[in-house]
MILUMDO-217063 format. One record per residue: residue in three letters; x, y, z of N, C-alpha, C, O in turn. Coordinates in steps of 0.2 Angstrom, whole numbers, padded with zeros to 4 digits, always signed. Each point is the difference from the previous one (the first is absolute). Layout:
N
ALAXYZXYZXYZXYZ
...
END
This chain:
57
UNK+0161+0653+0621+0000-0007-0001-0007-0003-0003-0001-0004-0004
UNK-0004+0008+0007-0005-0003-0004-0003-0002-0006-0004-0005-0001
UNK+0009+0012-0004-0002-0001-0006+0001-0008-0004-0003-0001-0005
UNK+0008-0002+0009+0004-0006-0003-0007-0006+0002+0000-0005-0003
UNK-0004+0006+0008-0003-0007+0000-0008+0001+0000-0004+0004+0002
UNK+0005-0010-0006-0007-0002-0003-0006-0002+0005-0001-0005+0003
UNK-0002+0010-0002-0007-0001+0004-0004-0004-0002-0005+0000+0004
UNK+0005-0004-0010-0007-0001-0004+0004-0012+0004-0002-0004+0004
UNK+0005+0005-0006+0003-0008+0000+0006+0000+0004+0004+0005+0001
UNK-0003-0014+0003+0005+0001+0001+0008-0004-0003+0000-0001-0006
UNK+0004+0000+0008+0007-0001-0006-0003-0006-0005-0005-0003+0001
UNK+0009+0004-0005-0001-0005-0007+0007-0003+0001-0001-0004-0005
UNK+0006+0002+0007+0007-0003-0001-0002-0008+0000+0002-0004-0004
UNK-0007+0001+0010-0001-0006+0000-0005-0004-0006-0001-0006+0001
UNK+0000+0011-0005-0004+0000-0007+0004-0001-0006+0000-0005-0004
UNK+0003+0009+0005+0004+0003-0008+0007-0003+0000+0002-0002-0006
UNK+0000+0003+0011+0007-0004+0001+0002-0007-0001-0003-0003+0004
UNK+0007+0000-0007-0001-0008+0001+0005-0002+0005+0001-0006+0000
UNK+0003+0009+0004+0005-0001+0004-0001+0003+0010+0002-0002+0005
UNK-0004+0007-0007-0001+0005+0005-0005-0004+0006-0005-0002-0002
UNK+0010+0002+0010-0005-0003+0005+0001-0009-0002-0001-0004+0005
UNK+0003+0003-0009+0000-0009-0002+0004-0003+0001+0002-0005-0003
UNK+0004+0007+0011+0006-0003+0000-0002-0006+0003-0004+0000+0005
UNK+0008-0006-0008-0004-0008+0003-0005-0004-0004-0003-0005+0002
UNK+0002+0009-0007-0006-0001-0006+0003-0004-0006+0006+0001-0001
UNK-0008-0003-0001+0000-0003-0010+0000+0007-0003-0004+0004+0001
UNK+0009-0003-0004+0000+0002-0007-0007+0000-0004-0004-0004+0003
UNK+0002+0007-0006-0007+0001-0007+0003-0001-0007-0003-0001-0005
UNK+0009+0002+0006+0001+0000-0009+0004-0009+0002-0002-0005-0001
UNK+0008+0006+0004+0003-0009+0002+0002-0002+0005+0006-0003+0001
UNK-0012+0002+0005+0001-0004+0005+0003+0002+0002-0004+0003+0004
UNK+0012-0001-0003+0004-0001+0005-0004+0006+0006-0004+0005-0001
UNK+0009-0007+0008-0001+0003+0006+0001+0009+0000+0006+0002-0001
UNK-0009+0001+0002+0001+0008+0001+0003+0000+0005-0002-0002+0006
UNK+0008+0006-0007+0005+0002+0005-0001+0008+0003-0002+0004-0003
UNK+0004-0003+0010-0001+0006+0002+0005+0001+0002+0001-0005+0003
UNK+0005+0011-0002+0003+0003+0003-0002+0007-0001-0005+0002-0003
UNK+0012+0002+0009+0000+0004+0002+0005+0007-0003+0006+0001+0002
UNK-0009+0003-0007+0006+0003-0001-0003+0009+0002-0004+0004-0003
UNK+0010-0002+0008-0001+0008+0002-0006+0000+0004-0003+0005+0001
UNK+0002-0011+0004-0004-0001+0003-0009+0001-0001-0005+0001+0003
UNK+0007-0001-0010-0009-0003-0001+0001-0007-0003+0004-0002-0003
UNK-0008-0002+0004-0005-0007-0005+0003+0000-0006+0003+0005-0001
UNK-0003-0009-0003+0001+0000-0007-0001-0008-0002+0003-0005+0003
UNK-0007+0004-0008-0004-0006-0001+0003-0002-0009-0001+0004-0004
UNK+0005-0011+0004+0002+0000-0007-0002-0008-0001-0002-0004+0005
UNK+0003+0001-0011+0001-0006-0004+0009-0001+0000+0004+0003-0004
UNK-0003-0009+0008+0006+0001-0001+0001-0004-0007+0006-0002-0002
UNK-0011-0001-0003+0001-0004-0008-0003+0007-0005+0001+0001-0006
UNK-0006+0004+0009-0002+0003-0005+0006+0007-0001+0002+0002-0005
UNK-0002+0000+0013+0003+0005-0002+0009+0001-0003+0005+0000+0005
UNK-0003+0001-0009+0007+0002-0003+0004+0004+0006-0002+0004+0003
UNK+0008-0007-0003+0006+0002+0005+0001+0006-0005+0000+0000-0006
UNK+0003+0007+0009+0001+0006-0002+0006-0003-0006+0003-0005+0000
UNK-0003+0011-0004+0008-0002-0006+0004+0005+0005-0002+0003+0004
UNK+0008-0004-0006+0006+0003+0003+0003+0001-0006+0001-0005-0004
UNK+0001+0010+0003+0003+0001-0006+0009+0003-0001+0002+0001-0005
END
């Protein structure tokens, strides 16, 4: 396991990510509220105006 983490810094998601950890937050691109549910029992953090509902084809 080692190989996989970065000894030098630690995570970037709260950086790079414009959604991740932000559930309860303004949007950055439109305002609206970041939603968080739960899917497979982890966290998942979405825009419910930015993000597109799956197609079903």
């Amino acid at each position: 396991m080692n190989q996989y983490l970065n000894r030098v810094e630690s995570g970037y998601f709260d950086r790079a990510l414009l959604v991740y950890g932000r559930g309860g937050q303004e949007c950055v691109r439109c305002g609206t509220e970041i939603e968080k549910m739960t899917i497979g029992g982890r966290g998942s953090h979405f825009c419910p105006n930015c993000q597109r509902p799956p197609r079903y084809r």
